[in-house]
C-alpha positions as CSV (number, residue, x, y, z in Angstrom):
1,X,-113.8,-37.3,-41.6
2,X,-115.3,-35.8,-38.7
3,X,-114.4,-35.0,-34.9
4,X,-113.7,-37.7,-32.7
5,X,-113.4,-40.2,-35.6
6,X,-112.0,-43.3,-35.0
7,X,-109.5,-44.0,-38.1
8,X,-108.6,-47.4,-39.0
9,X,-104.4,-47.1,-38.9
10,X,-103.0,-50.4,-41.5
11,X,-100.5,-52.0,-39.2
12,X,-96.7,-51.4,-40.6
13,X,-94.2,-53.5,-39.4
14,X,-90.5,-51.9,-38.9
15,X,-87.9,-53.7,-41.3
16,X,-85.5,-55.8,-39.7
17,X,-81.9,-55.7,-40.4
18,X,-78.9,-58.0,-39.6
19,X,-74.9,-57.5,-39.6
20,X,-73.3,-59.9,-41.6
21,X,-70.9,-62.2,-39.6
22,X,-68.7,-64.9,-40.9
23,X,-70.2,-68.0,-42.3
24,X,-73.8,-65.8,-43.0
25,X,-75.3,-66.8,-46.4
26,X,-78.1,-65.1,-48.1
27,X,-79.6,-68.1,-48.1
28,X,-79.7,-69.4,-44.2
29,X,-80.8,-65.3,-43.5
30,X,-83.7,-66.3,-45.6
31,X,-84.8,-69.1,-43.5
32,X,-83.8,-67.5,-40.3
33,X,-85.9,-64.6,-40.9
34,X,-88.8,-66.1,-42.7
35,X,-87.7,-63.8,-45.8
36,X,-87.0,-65.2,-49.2
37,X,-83.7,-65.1,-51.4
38,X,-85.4,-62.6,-53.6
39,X,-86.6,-59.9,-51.5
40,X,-82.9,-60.1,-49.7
41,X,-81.6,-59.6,-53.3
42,X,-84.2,-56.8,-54.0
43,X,-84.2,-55.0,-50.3
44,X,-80.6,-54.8,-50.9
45,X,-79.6,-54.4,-54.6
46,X,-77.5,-57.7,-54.4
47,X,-76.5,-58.7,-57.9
48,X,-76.8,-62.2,-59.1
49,X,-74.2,-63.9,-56.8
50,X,-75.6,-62.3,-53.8
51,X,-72.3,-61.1,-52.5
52,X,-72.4,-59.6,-48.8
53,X,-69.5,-58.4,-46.1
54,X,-68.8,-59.0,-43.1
55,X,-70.2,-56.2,-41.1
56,X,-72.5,-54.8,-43.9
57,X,-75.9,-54.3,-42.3
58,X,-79.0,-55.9,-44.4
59,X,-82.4,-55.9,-44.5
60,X,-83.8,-59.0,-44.1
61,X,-87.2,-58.5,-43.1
């Protein structure tokens, strides 16, 4: 590295998140967000029945 180097900074995307509202299923955020069942389930520590509340904030992206 030297002075006046140019650095090549990977592009990192900030995660999305979404407040659950009534009717929201793991699965329609999935599609809606271009995310899959299991990284929802992983981002989140969901167990197997994917349970979420109304007005719990998730990461869906």
């Amino acid at each position: 590295m030297a002075v006046g180097q140019k650095l090549k900074v990977p592009y990192t995307a900030e995660f999305t998140y979404h407040k659950v509202t009534k009717g929201d299923t793991v699965s329609d955020l999935a599609k809606k967000y271009g995310s899959t069942i299991k990284q929802i389930k992983v981002w989140n520590d969901l167990d197997r029945k994917y349970n979420i509340i109304i007005g719990q904030k998730i990461r869906v992206k």
